[in-house]
C-alpha positions as CSV (number, residue, x, y, z in Angstrom):
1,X,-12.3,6.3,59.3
2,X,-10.3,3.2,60.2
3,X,-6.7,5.2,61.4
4,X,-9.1,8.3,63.3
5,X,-12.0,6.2,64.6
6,X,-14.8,8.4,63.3
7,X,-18.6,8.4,61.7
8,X,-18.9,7.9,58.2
9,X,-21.1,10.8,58.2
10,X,-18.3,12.8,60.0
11,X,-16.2,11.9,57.7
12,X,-17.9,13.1,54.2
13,X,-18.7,16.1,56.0
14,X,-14.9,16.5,56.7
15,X,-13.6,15.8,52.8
16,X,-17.1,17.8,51.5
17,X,-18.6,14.9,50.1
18,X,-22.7,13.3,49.9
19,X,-22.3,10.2,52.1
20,X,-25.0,9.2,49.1
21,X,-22.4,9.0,46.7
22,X,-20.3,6.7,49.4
23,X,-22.6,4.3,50.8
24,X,-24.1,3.8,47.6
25,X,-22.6,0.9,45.6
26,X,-22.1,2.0,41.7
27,X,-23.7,-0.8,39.5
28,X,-22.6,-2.4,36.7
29,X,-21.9,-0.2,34.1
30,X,-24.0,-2.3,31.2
31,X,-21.4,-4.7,29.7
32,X,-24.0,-6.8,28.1
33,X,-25.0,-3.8,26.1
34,X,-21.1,-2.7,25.3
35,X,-21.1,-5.8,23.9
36,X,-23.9,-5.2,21.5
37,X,-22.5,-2.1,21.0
38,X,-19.1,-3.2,20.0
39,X,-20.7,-6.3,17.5
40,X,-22.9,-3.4,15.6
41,X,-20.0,-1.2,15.3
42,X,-17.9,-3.6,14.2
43,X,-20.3,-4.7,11.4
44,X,-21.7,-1.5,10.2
45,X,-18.6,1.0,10.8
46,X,-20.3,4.3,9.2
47,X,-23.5,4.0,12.3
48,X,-23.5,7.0,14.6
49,X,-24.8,6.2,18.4
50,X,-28.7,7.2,17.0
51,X,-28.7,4.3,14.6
52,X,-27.2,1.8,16.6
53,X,-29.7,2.4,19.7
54,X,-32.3,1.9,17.2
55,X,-30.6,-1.6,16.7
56,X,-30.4,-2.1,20.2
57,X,-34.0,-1.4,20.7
58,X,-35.4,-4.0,18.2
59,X,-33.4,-6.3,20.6
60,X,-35.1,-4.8,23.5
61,X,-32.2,-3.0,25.3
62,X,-34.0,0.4,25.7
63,X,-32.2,3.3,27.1
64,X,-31.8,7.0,27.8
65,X,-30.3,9.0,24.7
66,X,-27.4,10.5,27.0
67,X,-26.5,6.7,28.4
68,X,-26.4,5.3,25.0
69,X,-23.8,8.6,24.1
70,X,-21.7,8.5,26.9
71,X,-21.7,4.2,26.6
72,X,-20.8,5.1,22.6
73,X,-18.0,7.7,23.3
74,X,-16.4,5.4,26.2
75,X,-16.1,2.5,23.7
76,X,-14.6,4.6,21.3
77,X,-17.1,4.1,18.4
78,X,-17.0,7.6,17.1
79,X,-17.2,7.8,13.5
80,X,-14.2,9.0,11.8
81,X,-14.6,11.9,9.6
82,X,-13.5,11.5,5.9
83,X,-12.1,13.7,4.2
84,X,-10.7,13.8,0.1
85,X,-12.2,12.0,-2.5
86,X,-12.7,8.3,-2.1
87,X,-9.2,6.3,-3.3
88,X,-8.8,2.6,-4.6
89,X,-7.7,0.0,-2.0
90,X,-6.0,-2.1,-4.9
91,X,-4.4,-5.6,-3.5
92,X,-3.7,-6.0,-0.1
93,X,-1.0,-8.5,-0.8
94,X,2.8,-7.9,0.2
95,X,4.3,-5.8,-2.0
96,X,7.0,-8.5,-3.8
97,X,10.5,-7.4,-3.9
98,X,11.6,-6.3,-7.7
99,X,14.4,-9.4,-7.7
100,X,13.9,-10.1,-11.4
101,X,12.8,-8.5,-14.5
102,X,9.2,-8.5,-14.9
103,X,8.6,-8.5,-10.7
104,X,7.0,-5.0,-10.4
105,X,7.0,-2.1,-12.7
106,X,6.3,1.5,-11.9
107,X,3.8,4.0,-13.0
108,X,3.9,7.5,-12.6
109,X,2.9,10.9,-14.6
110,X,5.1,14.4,-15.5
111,X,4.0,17.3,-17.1
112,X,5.8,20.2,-19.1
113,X,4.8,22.4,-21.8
114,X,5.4,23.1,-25.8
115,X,5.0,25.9,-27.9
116,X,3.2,29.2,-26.2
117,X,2.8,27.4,-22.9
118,X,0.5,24.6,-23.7
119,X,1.2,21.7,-21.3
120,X,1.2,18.3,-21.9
121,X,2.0,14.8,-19.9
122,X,4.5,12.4,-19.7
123,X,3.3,8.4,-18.5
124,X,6.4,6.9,-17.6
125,X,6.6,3.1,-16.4
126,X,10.1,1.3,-15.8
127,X,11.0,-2.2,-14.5
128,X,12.0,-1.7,-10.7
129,X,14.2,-4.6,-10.9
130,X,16.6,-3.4,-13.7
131,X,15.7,0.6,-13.7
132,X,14.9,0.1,-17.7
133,X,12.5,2.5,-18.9
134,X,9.8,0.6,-20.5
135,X,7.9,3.2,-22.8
136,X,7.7,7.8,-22.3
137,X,4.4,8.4,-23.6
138,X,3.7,12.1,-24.3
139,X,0.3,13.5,-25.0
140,X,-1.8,16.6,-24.1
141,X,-4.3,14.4,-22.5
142,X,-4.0,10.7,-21.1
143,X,-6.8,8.7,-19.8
144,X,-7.1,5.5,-17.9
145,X,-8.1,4.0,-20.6
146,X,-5.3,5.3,-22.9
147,X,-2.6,4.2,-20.0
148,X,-4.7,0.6,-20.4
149,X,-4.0,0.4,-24.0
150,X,-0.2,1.3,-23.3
151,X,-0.1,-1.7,-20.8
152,X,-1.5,-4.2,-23.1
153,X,1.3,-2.9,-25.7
154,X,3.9,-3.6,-22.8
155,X,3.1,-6.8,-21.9
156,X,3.2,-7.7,-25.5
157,X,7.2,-7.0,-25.7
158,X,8.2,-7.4,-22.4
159,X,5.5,-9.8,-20.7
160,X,3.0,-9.6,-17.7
161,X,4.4,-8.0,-14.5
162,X,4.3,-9.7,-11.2
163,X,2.8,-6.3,-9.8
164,X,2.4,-2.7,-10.6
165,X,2.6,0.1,-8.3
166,X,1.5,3.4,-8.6
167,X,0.4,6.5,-7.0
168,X,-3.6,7.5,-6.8
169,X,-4.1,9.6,-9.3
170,X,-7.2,9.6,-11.1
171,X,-5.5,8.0,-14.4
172,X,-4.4,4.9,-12.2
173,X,-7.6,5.0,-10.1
174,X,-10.4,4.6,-13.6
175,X,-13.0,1.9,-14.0
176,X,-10.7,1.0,-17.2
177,X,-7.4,0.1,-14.7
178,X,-9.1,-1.4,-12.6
179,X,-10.6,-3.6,-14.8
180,X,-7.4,-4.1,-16.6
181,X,-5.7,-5.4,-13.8
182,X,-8.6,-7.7,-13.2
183,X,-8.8,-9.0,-16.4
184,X,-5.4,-9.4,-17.0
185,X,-4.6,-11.2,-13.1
186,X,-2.1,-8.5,-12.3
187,X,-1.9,-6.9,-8.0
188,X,-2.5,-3.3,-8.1
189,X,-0.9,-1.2,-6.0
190,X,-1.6,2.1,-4.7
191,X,1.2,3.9,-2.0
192,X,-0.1,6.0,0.8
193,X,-1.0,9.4,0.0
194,X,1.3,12.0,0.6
195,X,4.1,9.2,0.4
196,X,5.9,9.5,-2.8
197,X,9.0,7.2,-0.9
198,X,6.7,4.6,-1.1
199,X,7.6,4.4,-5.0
200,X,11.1,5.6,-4.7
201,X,12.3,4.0,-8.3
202,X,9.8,5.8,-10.0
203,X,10.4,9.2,-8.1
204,X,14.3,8.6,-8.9
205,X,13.7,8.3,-12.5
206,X,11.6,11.5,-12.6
207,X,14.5,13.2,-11.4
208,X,16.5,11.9,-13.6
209,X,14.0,12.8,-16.5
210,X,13.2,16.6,-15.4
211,X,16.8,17.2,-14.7
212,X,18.6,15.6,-17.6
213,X,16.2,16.8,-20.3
214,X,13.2,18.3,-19.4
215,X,14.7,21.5,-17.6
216,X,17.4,21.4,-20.5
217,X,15.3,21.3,-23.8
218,X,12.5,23.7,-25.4
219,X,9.8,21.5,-27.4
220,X,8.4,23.5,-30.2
221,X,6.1,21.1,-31.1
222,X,3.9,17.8,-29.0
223,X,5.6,15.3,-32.3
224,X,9.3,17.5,-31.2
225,X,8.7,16.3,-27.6
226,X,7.8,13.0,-28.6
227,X,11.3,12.6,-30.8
228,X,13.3,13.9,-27.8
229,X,11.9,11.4,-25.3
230,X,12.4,8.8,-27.8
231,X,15.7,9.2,-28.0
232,X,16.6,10.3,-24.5
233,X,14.5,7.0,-23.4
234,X,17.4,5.1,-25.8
235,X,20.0,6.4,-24.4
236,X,19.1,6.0,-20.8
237,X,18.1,2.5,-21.4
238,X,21.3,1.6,-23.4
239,X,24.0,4.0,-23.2
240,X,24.4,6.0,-19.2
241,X,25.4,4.3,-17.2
242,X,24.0,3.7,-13.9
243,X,25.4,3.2,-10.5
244,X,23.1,1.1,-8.9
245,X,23.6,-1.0,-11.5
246,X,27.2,-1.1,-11.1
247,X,27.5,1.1,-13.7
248,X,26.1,-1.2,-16.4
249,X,22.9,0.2,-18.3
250,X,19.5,-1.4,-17.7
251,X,19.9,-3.1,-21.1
252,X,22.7,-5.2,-20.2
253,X,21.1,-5.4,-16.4
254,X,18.1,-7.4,-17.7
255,X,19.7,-9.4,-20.3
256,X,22.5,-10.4,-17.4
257,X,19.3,-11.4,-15.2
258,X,17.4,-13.2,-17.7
259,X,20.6,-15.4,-18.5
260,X,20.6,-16.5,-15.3
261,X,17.1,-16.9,-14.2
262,X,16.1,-17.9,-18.0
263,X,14.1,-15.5,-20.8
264,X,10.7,-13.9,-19.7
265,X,7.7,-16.0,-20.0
266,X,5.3,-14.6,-22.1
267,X,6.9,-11.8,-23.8
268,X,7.6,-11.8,-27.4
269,X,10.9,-9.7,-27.9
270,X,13.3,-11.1,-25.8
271,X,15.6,-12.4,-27.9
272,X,19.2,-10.8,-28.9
273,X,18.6,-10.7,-32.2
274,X,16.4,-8.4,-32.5
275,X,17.7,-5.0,-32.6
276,X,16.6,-2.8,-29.5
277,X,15.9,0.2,-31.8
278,X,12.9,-2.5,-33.4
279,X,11.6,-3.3,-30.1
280,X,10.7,0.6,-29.3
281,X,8.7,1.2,-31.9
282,X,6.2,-1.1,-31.0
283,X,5.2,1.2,-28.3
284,X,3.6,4.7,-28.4
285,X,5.8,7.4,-28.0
């Protein structure tokens, strides 16, 4: 209108626009209540818009149903839909680095089969920090509260872990874990789902497991399965060698790090003289 020197009114006409919508200033689009809006939501995240313009009522901002949606859906306040069964948080502490024995162990379960295809599971935990394989215990079912009672055997030999970090199975995920790991003072951690990387020292000894005896042995029996774990979980521990140890087996690993950062505190088998074949059977195979 400035460069041509014409009406207003000429002007709308020209473009096709209400010279209503032009003259007319556009208010203020309500931040006091986007404010309001934004506090509720933030407090009570599971509120759709209905509940939190009954909210807003009580504190007298009273409003047209379509306002309050389109104010809702500008702020972004739309309620995420879950989906899955609800999972455990577990700590939300930095996950410490597995620098010495004892820092963080791992948790994870296989499964295979015996006899005329009846399947049973395999808990496997190992120290992060020197790849030992702490206990294989192989049973046709295994409870959280059977994988609690294994834990308290573990600490008993080896000594209470800094952290433990599993995936979220339902096992990992009972009212008996988590209340272990309450009672007992020790961070629980759960990976992402879908994100087995996450636990990459327990994925890697799963491999090594399914690949190195699992896919090369038939178990007649649950007690056959149970001898040939036992004494594949020997040999792992003390005899192959390993190359991210330097090829050294876990064995020597953790007594090399315990000499230099001194013996575990709190566990009752670490000393050298007591054979390593003793130490296993203390644990459930």
């Amino acid at each position: 209108m400035r460069d041509h020197d014409i009406s207003q009114r000429r002007a709308c006409r020209l473009v096709g626009v209400d010279p209503k919508t032009v003259r007319r200033e556009r208010p203020p689009d309500c931040p006091e209540i986007r404010k309001e809006m934004q506090e509720i939501a933030g407090k009570r995240r599971r509120f759709g818009y209905r509940r939190i313009g009954v909210l807003l009522e009580r504190k007298g901002m009273r409003m047209n149903h379509k306002k309050l949606y389109r104010l809702y859906r500008e702020e972004g306040l739309s309620v995420k839909r879950r989906r899955g069964r609800k999972r455990a948080r577990g700590s939300r502490t930095p996950m410490p680095e597995a620098a010495r024995p004892n820092a963080r162990w791992s948790l994870d379960f296989l499964s295979d089969s015996f006899g005329a295809s009846r399947k049973f599971r395999i808990l496997a935990v190992i120290d992060d920090c020197c790849r030992e394989n702490l206990c294989l215990v192989a049973d046709t079912s295994i409870s959280g509260a059977r994988v609690a009672r294994e834990l308290d055997a573990l600490v008993r030999v080896y000594g209470k872990p800094a952290c433990i970090v599993s995936d979220n199975g339902t096992e990992f995920t009972s009212r008996a874990i988590l209340k272990w790991a309450d009672q007992n003072d020790v961070p629980w951690h759960y990976i992402d789902p879908g994100k087995p990387q996450q636990n990459a020292y327990i994925e890697s000894f799963n491999g090594s497991l399914r690949d190195e005896l699992l896919n090369e042995e038939i178990f007649d029996t649950l007690d056959d399965a149970r001898r040939k774990l036992a004494l594949w979980r020997y040999d792992y521990n003390t005899i192959r060698p390993h190359s991210s140890l330097g090829n050294r087996t876990p064995l020597q690993a953790r007594r090399a790090l315990e000499q230099i950062d001194g013996s575990a505190p709190g566990a009752l088998a670490q000393t050298e003289t007591e054979d390593y074949q003793t130490q296993t059977r203390r644990l459930s195979l």
